[in-house]
VMD Tcl script that draws the C-alpha trace (Angstrom):
set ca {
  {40.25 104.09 -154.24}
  {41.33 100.61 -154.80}
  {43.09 100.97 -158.34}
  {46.50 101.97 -158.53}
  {47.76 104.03 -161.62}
  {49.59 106.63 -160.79}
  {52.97 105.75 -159.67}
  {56.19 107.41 -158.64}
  {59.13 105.80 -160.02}
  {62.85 106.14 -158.56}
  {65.97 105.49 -160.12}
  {69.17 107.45 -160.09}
  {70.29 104.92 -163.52}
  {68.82 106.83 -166.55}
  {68.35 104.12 -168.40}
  {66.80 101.82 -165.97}
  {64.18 104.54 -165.23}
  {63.26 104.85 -168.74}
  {63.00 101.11 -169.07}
  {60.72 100.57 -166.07}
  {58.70 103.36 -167.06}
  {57.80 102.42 -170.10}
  {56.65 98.26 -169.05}
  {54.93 99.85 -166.56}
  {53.07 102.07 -169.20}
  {53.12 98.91 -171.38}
  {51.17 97.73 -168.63}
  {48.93 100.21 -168.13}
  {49.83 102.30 -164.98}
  {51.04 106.37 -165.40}
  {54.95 106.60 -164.28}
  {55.75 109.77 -162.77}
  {59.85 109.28 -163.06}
  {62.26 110.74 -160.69}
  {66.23 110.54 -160.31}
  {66.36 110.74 -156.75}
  {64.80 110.97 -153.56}
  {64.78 114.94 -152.70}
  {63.36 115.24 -155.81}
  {60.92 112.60 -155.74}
  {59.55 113.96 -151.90}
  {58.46 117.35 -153.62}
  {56.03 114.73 -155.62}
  {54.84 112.33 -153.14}
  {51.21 114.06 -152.53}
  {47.73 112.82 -153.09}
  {47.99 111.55 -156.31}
  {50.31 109.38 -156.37}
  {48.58 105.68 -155.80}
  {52.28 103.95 -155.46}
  {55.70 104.29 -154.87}
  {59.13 102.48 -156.61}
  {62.22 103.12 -155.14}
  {65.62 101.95 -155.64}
  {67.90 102.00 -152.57}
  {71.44 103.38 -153.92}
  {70.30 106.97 -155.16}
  {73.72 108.65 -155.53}
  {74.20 111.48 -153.43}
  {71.72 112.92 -151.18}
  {68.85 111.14 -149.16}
  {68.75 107.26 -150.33}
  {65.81 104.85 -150.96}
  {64.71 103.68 -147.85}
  {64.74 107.55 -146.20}
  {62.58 108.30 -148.92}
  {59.95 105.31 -148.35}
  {59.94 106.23 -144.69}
  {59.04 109.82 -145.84}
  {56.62 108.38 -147.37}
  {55.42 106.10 -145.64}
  {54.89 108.67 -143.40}
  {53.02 111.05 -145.10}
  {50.87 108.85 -146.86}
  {50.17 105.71 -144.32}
  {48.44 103.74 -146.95}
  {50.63 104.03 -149.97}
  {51.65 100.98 -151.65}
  {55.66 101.24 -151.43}
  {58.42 98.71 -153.72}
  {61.66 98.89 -152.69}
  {64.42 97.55 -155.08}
  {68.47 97.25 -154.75}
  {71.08 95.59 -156.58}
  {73.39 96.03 -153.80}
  {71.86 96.51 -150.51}
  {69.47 93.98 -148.66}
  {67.48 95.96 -146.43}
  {66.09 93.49 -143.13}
  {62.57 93.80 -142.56}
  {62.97 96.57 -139.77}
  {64.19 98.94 -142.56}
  {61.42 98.74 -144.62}
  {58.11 101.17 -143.41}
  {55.75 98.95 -142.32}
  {54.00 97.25 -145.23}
  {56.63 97.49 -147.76}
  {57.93 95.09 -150.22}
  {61.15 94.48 -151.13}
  {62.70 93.05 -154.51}
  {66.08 92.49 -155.36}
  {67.61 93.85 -158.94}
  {67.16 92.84 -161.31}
  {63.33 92.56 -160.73}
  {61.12 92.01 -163.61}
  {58.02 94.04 -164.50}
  {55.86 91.30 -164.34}
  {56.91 90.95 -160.56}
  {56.25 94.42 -159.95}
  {53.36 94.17 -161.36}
  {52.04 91.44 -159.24}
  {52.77 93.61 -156.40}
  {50.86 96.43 -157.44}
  {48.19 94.05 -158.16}
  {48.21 92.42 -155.01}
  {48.64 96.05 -153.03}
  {45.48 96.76 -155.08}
  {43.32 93.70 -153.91}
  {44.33 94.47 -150.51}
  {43.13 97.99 -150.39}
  {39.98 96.54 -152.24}
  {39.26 94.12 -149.43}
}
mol new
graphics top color blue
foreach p $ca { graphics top sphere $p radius 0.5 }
foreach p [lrange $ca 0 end-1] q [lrange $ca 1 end] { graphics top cylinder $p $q radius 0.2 }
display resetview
């Protein structure tokens, strides 16, 4: 499968969940929203075509733990990882993964998911 839809979005800020979640509907893709990363790791499975991450997840596992989870179980899943605060070094990142600093716009995410698309088209 080369099209991404469904994608698992996570973001401990309320607000800036529900705001990428809907451009990304705008945009036509299905959010699945999560407010952090233990939570979000019960839903990383099969259907999920790409994940959105935000670094700084308040307590419990952050961000990056969670991209390497998935990373992990799901070698070829298109990952975005975004901070405000932290700038993660290439070695952080599962291989593959893109980073973006905050605030990142949907259009750039979108690009992203485009371009993870082509690639898995190719």
């Amino acid at each position: 499968m080369s099209h991404i839809s469904k994608i698992l979005v996570v973001e401990d800020n309320p607000l800036l969940l529900l705001d990428l979640c809907d451009q990304l509907t705008e945009r036509g893709y299905s959010p699945v929203p999560a407010t952090n990363a233990s939570a979000a790791a019960h839903m990383l499975d099969q259907t999920i075509d790409a994940l959105i991450t935000d670094i700084e997840l308040g307590a419990g596992p952050d961000g990056l733990a969670l991209a390497r989870l998935a990373a992990g179980t799901l070698p070829h899943l298109p990952i975005i990882v975004v901070s405000g605060g932290v700038r993660p070094t290439t070695a952080d990142l599962p291989t593959g993964a893109l980073f973006f600093p905050k605030p990142t716009s949907a259009a750039t995410i979108d690009r992203a998911l485009q371009h993870f698309s082509d690639v898995r088209a190719a």
